[in-house]
C-alpha positions as CSV (number, residue, x, y, z in Angstrom):
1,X,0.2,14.3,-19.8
2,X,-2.2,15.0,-17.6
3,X,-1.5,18.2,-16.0
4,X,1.4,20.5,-17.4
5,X,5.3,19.9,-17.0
6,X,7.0,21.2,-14.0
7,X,10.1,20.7,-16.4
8,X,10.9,20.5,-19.7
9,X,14.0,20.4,-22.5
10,X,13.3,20.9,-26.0
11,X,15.5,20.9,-28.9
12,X,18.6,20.2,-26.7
13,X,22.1,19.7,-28.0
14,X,25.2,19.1,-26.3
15,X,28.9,18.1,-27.7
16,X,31.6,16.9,-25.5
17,X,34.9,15.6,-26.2
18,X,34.4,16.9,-29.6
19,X,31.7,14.4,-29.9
20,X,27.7,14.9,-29.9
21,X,25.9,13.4,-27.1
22,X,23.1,14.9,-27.8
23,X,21.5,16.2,-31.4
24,X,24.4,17.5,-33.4
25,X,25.0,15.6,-37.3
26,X,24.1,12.1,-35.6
27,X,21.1,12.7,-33.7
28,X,17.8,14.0,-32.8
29,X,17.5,17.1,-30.4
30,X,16.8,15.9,-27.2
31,X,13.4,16.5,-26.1
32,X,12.0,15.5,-22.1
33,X,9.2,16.4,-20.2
34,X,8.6,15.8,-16.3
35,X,5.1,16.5,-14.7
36,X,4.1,16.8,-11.0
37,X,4.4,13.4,-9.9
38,X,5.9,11.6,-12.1
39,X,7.8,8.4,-11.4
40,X,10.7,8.1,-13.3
41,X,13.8,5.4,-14.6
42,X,16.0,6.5,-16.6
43,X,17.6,3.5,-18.7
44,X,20.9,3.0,-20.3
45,X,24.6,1.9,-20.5
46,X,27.1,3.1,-18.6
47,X,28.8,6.3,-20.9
48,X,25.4,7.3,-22.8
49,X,24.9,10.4,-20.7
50,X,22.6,9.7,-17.8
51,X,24.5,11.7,-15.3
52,X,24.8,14.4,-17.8
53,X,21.3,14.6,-18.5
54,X,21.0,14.8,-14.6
55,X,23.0,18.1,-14.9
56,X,21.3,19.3,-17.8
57,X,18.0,19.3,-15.7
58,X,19.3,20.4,-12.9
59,X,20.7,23.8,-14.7
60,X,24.3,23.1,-14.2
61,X,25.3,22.8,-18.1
62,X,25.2,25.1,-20.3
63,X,23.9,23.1,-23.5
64,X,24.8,24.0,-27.6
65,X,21.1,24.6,-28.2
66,X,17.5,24.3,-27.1
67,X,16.0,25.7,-24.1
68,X,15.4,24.8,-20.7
69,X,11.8,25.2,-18.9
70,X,11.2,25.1,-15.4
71,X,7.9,26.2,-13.3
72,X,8.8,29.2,-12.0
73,X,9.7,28.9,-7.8
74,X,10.5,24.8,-7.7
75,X,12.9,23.2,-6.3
76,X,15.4,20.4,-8.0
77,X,17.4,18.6,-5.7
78,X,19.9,16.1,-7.3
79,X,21.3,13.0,-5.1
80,X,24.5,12.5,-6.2
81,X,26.7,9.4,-6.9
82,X,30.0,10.8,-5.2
83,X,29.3,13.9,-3.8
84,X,32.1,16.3,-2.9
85,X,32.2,17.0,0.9
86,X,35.9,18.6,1.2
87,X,35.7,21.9,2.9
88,X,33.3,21.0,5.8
89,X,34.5,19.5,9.5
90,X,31.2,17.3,10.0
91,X,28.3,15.4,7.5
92,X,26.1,18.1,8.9
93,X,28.4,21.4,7.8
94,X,27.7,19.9,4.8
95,X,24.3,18.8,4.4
96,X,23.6,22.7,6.2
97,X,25.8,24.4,2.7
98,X,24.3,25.3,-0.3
99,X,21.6,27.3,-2.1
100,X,18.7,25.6,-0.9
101,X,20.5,24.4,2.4
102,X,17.7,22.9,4.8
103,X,16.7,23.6,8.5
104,X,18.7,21.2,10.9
105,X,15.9,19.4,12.6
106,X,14.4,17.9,9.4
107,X,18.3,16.8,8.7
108,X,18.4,15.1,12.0
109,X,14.5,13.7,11.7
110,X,15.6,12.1,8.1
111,X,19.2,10.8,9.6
112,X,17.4,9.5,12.5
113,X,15.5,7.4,10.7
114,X,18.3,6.7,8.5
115,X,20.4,5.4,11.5
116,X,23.2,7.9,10.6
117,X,24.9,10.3,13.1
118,X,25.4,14.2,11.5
119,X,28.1,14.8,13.7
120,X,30.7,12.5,12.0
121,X,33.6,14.1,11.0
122,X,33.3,14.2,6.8
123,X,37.0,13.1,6.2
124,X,36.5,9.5,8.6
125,X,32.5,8.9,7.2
126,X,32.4,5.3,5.2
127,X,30.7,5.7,1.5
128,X,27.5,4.3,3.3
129,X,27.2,7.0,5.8
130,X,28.4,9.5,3.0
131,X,25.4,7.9,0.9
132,X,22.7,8.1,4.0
133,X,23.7,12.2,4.6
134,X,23.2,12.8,0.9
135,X,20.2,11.4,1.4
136,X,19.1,13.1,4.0
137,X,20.1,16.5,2.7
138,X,18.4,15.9,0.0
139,X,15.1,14.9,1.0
140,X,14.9,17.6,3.9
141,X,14.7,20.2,0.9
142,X,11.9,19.1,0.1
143,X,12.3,19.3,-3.4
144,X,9.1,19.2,-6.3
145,X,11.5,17.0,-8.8
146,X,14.0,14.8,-6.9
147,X,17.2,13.5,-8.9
148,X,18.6,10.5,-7.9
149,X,21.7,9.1,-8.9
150,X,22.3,5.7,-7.6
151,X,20.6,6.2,-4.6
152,X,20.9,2.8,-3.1
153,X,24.9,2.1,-3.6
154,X,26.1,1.6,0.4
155,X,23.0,1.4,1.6
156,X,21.7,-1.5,3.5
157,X,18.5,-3.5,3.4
158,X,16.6,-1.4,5.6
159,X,18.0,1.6,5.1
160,X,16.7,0.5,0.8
161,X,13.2,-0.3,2.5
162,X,12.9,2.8,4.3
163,X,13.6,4.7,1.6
164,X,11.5,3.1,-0.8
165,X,8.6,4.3,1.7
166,X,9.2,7.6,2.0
167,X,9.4,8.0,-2.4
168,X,6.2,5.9,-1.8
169,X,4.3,8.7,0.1
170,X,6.3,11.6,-1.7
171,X,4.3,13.9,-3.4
172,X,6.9,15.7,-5.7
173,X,8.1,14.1,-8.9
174,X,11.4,12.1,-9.3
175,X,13.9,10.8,-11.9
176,X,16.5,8.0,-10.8
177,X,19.3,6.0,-12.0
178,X,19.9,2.9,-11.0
179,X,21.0,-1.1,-11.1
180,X,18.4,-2.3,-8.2
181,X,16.2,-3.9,-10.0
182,X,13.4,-4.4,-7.3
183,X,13.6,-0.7,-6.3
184,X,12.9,0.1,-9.8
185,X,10.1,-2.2,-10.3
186,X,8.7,-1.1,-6.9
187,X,8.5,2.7,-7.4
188,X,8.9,3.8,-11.3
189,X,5.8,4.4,-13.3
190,X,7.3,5.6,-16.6
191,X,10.9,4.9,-18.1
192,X,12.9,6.5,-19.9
193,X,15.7,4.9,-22.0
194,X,19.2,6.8,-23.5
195,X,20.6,4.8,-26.2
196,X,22.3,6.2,-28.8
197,X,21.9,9.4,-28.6
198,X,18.0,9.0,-28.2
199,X,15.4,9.6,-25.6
200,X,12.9,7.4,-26.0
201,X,9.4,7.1,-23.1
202,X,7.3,4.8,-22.0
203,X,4.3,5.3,-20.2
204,X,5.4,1.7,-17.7
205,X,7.5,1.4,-14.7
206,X,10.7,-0.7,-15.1
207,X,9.1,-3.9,-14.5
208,X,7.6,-3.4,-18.4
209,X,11.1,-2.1,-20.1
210,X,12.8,-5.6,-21.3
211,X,9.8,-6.3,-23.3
212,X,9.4,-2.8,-24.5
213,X,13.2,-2.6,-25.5
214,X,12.8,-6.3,-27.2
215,X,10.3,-4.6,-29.0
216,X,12.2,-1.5,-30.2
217,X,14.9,-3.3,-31.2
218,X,12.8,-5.9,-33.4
219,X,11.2,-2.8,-35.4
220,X,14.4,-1.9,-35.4
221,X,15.7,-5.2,-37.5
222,X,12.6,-5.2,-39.9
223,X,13.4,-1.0,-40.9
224,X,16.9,-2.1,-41.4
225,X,16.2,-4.9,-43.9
226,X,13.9,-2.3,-45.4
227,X,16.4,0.4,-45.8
228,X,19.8,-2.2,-47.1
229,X,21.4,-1.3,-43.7
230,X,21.4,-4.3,-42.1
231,X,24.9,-4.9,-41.3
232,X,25.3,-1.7,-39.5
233,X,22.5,-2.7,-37.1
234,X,23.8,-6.5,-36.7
235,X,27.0,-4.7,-35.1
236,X,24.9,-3.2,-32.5
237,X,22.8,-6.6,-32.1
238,X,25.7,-8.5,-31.3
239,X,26.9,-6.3,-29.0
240,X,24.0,-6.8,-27.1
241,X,22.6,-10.0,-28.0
242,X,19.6,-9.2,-26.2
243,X,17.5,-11.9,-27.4
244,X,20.0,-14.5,-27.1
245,X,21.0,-13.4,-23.8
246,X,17.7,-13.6,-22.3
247,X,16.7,-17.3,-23.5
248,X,20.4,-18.3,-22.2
249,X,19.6,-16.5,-19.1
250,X,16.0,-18.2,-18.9
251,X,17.5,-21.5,-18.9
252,X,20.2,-20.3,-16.4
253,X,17.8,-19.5,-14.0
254,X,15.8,-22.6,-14.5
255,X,18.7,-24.3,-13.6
256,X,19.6,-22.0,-10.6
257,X,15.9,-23.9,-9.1
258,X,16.8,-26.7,-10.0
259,X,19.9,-26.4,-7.5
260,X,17.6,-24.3,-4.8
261,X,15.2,-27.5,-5.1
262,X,18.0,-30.3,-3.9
263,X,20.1,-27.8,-1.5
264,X,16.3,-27.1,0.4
265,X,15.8,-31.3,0.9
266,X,19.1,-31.1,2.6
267,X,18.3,-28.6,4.8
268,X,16.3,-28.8,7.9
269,X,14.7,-25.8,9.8
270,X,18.2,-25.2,11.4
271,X,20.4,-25.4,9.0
272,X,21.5,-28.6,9.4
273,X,21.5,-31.5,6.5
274,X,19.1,-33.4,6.0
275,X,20.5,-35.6,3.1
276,X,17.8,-36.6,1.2
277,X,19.3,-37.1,-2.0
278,X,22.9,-38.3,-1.4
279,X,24.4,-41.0,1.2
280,X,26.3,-39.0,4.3
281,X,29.6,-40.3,2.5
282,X,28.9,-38.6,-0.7
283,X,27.4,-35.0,0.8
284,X,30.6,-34.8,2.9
285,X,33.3,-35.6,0.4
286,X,31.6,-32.8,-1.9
287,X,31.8,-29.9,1.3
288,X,34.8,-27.5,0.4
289,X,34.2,-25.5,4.0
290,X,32.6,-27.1,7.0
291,X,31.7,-24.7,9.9
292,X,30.7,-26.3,13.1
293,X,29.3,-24.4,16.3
294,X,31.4,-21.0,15.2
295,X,30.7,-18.1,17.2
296,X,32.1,-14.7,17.5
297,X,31.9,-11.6,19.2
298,X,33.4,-7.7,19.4
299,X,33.2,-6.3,22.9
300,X,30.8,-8.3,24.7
301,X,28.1,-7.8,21.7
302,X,27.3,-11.4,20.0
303,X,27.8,-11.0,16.0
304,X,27.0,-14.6,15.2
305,X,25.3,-17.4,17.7
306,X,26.5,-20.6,17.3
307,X,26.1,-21.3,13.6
308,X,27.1,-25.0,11.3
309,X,27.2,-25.1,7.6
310,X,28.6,-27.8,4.8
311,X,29.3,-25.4,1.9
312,X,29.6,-28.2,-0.9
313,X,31.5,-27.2,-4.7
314,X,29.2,-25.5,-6.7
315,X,27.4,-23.8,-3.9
316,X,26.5,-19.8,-4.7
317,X,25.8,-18.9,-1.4
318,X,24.2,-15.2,-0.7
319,X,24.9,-13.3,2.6
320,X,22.7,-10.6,3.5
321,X,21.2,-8.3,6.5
322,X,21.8,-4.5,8.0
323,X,25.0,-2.3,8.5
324,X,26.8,-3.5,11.4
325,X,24.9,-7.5,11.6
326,X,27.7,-9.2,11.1
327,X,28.0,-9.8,7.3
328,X,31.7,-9.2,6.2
329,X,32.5,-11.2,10.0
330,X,30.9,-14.4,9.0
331,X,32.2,-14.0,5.3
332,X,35.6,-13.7,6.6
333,X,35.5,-16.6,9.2
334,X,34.1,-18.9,6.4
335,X,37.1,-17.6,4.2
336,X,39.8,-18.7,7.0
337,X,40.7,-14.8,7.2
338,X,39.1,-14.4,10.5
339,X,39.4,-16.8,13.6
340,X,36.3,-18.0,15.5
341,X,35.9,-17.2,19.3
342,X,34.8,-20.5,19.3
343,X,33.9,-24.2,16.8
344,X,36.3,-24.8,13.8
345,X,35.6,-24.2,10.1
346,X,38.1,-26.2,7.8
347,X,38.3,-25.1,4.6
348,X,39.6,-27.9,1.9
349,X,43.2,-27.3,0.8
350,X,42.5,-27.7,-3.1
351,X,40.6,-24.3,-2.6
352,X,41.9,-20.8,-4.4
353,X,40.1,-18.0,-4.2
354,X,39.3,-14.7,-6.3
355,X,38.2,-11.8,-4.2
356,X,36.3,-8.9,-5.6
357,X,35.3,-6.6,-2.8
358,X,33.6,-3.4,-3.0
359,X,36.6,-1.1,-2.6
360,X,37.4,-2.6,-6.0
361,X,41.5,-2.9,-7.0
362,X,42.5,0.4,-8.6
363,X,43.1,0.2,-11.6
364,X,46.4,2.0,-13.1
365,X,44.8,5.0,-15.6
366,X,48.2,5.3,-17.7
367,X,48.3,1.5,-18.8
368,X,46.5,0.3,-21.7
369,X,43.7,-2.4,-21.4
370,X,46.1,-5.0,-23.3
371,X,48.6,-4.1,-20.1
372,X,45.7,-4.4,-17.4
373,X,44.4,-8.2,-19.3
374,X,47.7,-9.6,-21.4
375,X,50.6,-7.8,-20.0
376,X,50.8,-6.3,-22.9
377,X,50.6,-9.6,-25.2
378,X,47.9,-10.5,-27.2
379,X,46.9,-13.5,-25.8
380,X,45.2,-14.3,-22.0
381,X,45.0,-17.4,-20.2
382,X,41.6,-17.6,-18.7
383,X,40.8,-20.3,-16.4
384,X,43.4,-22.6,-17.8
385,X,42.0,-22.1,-22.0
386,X,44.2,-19.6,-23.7
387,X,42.0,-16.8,-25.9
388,X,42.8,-13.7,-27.7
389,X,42.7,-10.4,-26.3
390,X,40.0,-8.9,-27.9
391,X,37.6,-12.1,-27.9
392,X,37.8,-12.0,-23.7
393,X,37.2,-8.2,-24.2
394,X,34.2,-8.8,-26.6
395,X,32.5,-11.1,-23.7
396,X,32.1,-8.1,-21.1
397,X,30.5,-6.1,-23.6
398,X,33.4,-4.3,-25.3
399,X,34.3,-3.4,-28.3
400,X,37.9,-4.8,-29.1
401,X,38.8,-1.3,-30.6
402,X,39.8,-0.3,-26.9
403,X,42.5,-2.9,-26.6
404,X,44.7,-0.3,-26.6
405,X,43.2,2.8,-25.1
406,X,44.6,4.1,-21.3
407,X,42.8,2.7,-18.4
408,X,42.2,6.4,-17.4
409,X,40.0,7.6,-20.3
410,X,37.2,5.2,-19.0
411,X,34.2,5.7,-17.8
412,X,33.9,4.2,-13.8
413,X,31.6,1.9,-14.9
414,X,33.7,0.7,-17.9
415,X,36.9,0.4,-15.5
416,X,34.6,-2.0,-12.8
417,X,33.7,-3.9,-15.7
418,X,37.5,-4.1,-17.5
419,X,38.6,-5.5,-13.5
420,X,36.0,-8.4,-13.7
421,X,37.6,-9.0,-17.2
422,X,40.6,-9.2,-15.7
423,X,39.8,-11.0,-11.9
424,X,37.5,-13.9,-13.8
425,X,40.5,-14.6,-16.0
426,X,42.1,-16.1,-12.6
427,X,42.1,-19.7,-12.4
428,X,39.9,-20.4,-9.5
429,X,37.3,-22.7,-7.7
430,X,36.2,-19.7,-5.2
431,X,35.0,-16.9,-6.1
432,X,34.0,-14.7,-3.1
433,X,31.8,-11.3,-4.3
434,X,31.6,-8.2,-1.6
435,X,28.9,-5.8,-2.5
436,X,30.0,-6.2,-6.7
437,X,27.2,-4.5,-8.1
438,X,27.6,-0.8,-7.1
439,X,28.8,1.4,-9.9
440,X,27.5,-1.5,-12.3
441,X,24.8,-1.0,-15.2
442,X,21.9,-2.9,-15.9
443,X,24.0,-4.7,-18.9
444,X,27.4,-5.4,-16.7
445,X,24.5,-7.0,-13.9
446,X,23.1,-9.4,-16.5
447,X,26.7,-10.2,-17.7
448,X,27.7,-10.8,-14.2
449,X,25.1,-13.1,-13.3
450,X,25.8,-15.1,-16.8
451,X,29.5,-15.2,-15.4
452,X,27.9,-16.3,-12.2
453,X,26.3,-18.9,-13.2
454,X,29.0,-20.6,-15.2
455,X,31.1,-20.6,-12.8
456,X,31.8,-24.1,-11.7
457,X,33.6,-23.5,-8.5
458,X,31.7,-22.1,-5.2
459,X,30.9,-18.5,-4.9
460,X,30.1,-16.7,-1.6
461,X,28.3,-12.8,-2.3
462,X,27.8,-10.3,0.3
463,X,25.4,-8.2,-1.6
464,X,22.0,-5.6,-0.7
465,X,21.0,-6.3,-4.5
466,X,17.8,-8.0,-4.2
467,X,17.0,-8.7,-7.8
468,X,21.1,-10.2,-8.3
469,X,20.7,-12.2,-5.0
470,X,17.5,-13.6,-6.1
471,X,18.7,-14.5,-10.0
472,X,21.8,-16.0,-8.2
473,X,22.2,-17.6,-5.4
474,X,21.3,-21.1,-4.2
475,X,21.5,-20.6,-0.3
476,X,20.8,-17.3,1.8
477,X,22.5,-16.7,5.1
478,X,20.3,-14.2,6.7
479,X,22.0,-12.3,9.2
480,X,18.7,-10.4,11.6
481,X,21.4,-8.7,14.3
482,X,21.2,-10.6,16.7
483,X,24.1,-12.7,16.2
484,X,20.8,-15.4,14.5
485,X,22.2,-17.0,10.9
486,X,19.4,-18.1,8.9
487,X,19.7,-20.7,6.2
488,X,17.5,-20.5,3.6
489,X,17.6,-22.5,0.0
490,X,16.7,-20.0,-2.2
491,X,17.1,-15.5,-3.1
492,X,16.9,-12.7,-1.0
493,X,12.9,-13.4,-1.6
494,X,12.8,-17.0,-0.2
495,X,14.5,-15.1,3.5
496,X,12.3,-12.4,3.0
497,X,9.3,-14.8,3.2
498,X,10.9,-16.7,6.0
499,X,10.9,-13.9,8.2
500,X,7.6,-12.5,7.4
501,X,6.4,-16.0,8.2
502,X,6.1,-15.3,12.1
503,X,4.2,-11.5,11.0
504,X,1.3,-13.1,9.0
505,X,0.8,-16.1,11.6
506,X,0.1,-13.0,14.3
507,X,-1.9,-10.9,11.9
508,X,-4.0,-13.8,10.7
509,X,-4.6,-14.5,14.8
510,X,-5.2,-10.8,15.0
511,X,-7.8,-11.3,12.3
512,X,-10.1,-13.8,13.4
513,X,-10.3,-12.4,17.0
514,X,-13.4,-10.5,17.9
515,X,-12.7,-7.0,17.7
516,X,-14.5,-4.4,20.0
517,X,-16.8,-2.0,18.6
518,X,-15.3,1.8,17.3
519,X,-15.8,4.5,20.0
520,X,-19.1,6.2,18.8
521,X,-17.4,9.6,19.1
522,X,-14.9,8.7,16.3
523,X,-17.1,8.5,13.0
524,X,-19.1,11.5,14.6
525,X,-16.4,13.1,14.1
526,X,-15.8,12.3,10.3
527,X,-19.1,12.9,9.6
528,X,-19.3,15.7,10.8
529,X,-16.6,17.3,8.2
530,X,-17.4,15.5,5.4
531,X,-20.5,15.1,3.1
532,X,-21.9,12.0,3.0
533,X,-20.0,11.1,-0.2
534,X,-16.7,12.7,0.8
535,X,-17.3,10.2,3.6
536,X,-17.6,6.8,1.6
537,X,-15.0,8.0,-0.9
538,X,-12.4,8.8,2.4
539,X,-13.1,4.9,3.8
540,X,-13.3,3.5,0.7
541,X,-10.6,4.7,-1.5
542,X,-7.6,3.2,0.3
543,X,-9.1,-0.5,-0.9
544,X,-9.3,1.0,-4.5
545,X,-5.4,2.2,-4.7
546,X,-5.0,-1.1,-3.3
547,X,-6.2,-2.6,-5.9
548,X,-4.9,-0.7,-8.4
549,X,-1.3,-1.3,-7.6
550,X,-2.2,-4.8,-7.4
551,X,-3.1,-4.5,-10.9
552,X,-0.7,-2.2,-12.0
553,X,2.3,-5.0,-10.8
554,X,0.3,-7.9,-12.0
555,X,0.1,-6.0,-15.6
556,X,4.4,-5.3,-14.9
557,X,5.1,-9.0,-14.3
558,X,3.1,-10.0,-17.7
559,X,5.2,-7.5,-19.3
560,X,8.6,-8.8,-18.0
561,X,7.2,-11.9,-20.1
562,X,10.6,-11.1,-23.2
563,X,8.8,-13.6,-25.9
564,X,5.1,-11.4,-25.2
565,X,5.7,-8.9,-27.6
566,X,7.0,-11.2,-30.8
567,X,3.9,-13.7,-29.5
568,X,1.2,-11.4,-29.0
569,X,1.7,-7.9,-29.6
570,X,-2.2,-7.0,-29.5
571,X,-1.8,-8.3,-25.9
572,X,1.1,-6.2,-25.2
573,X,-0.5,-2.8,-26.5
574,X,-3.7,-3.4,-24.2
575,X,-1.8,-4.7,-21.4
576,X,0.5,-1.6,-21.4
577,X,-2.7,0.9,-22.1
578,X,-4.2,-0.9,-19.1
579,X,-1.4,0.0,-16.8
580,X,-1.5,3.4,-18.3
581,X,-5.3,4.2,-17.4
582,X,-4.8,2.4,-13.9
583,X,-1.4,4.5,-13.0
584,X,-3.7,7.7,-13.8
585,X,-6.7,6.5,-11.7
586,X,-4.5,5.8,-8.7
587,X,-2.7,9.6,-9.1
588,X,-6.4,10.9,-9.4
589,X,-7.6,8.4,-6.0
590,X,-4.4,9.3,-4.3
591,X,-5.0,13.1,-4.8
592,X,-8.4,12.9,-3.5
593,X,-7.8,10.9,-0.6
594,X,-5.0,12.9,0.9
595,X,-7.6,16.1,0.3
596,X,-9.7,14.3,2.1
597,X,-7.8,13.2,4.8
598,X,-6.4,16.7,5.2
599,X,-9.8,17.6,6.0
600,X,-10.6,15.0,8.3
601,X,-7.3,16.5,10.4
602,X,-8.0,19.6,10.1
């Protein structure tokens, strides 16, 4: 490390339960070390001990040995998941309470931008302006090691994108837990992975960790053969299956373009079809909902223009757009729940439906699991084909030894994924998904995308998960708040590009038109502050970072590569120290610059 922790655990042990998460007989002592700006993801299952190693940091657990460092006078701020607001009338009470409470107007700057209103009265706030007041109490600290827990769950696109700018420019160090997968690969530099009881790091951002775990796990199998203790390990292999997985995956989502391919040739640039690869006769008899001209809109504001769609079997179709643009209306009128102002949507009578939505069914925590799946029994019927218990347990990941634990002594994220057990049992040819990732691991995403695409009824998904959209879905209906629907074939990506689309046709215009010389005063004024070399590195460093994340996220996509470690490992080791050396030489250009631009303001 380059310059010396801010933070640091060594020799940490902690026992819970009566059980060691950390060090103890079964593991290591837990070591960690965070410096000034780093960029972290912290990696595991759901139950390993993320959010306790969150506290740990933080100074709120009192730990059976080691010792906890921190640089004297900082500031750690940790973002919860849930945090508790009872006690206080308004979000701002609360974000104004605490130790390190923050002044009011840097609340309401960060909430501003946030699109949230302070005043709100705690007990009526939604979990998304809950989530957007943590957030902004937390960031107006102004903390030198920010701990985020989830920080995108509630949020919307552009609340995600505006945060992601702000970590971008922040010059304190942070830690985060999380399932977005494109907010990870956009911000992490490092990762860190729990498993086991183990904290291991890697000097690459998230978009690197599949290959790097694919490579643990491999040296893994070759010590075990070693060592005679190979069947121990091949119950933790087929528990993840994380080869397997990943080549099934692979020729899931080579499949998934397959379908964006022949929905796009019967689209036009409106939405309508274009029925390029089947007769009229045969499109139509395949549609399962058919909107025509629908409209609707909530006291005199337009949530959705005049919109048609064919939604044909098989269709996964992904909804996204802001807080407030209309999302869960158009879902609902394409469902039959809600009535539109005006056109007709007829929905085909063979349809039944299983709805997941983001309040998620409580479950009851004094049944067992066999009482929430069989009733009891030992057999469920799932989809129509009758399977055992603990083989329908086995596919979402658990181990059939909790057949006949309580509901209530499982983790949240073990208890979302026990109710898709349960809710993909249903027999069902529509399957409609409202914001399912929150509260999900990176494991339960993959298995729910697997599920996903198995499927073989429709499936409609209201979702701000870019990564899951984009892995998903065959059609986007982007929603810009205007009451506009666009329909794209294709992810979240394929709609981002199609709005950008309008951006890059003005700034390429912008480009190529003459542009006036610089008022002479202006680089008088540079000049006259800086040496001549401060001078070329101020203008010229900006290109360099530039480059340097360009490099940095091509090395990150070569990395994603799961077969590039077994293939060529030599690769992967100078690919990784690549990123490495490139990461430190845009902390050391970034440093510089903002010194320099400090002076040029001054």
């Amino acid at each position: 490390m380059a310059q010396p922790p801010i933070l640091s655990l060594e020799g940490m042990a902690l026992q819970q339960g009566g059980k060691w998460l950390f060090g103890g007989p079964d593991h290591a002592p837990l070591d960690l070390h965070i410096g000034p700006r780093d960029r972290l993801a912290l990696i595991g299952r759901n139950g390993v001990g993320k959010t306790t190693l969150f506290r740990m940091i933080d100074g709120q657990i009192d730990t059976d040995a080691g010792q906890r460092k921190a640089k004297p006078g900082m500031r750690i701020v940790l973002l919860e998941q849930d945090p508790d607001l009872s006690g206080h009338a308004t979000l701002m009470d609360w974000a104004l309470d605490g130790t390190h409470a923050p002044l009011e107007h840097e609340v309401e700057a960060i909430a501003g931008q946030l699109g949230i209103d302070m005043s709100r009265e705690t007990g009526g706030a939604s979990g998304g302006e809950k989530r957007r007041a943590a957030i902004a109490r937390a960031l107006a600290q102004d903390p030198d090691l920010l701990l985020m827990d989830e920080p995108t769950n509630h949020l919307d696109l552009s609340a995600i994108d505006w945060l992601e700018s702000w970590l971008d420019r922040y010059k304190g160090a942070f830690l985060v837990i999380s399932h977005d997968r494109t907010f990870l690969k956009r911000l992490t530099r490092a990762t860190l992975w729990l498993d086991r009881g183990e904290l291991r790091r890697k000097e690459v951002g998230f978009g690197g960790y599949e290959a790097w775990e694919e490579q643990v796990y491999a040296e893994e199998a070759r010590a075990a053969e070693k060592l005679d203790a190979r069947l121990k390990l091949e119950a933790h292999w087929l528990e993840r299956g994380v080869t397997a997985r990943r080549k099934r995956n692979q020729g899931r989502l080579e499949k998934l373009w397959q379908m964006r391919a022949q929905r796009a040739s019967m689209i036009s640039a409106s939405g309508t079809a274009k029925l390029k690869l089947a007769t009229e006769e045969d499109f139509k008899s395949k549609s399962v909902i058919v909107a025509e001209n629908i409209t609707k809109a909530y006291d005199g504001r337009t949530i959705v223009k005049p919109f048609s769609l064919r939604i044909q079997r098989g269709d996964r179709i992904g909804i996204v757009g802001a807080n407030g643009a209309g999302k869960t209306t158009l879902l609902k009128m394409l469902t039959g729940e809600l009535e539109p102002d005006s056109g007709s949507v007829d929905i085909s009578n063979k349809l039944t439906g299983v709805m997941i939505d983001q309040q998620r069914q409580l479950l009851t925590p004094d049944k067992t699991v066999r009482e929430v799946l069989a009733e009891g029994g030992d057999w469920i019927d799932v989809r129509g084909n009758r399977k055992h218990v603990q083989a329908h347990l086995k596919d979402f990941l658990f181990a059939p030894r909790i057949v006949d634990m309580k509901v209530g002594v499982l983790s949240g994220g073990e208890r979302s994924r026990l109710l898709l057990a349960r809710e993909f049992a249903k027999a069902s040819n529509l399957l409609v998904l409202d914001e399912p990732t929150n509260d999900l691991d990176l494991e339960t995403l993959d298995l729910l995308q697997e599920v996903i695409a198995d499927y073989e009824g429709t499936v409609l998904i209201v979702s701000h998960d870019r990564d899951f959209l984009d892995r998903t879905v065959t059609l986007t209906l982007g929603l810009d708040g205007s009451g506009k629907v666009d329909v794209v074939a294709g992810g979240y990506e394929d709609w981002e590009k199609k709005r950008r689309q309008p951006e890059e046709r003005r700034a390429k215009a912008e480009k190529t038109a003459p542009k006036p010389p610089p008022p002479p005063s202006s680089q008088t004024s540079k000049s006259g502050k800086l040496s001549y070399k401060d001078q070329r590195d101020y203008e010229l460093l900006p290109a360099r970072i530039e480059e340097l994340e360009a490099a940095i996220a091509k090395g990150e996509t070569i990395l994603s590569d799961p077969d590039l470690y077994t293939s060529d490992p030599q690769k992967f080791a100078n690919i990784s120290k690549g990123i490495e050396n490139a990461r430190a030489e845009k902390d050391a250009a970034e440093e510089r610059w903002l010194e320099l631009a400090e002076a040029v303001e001054g």
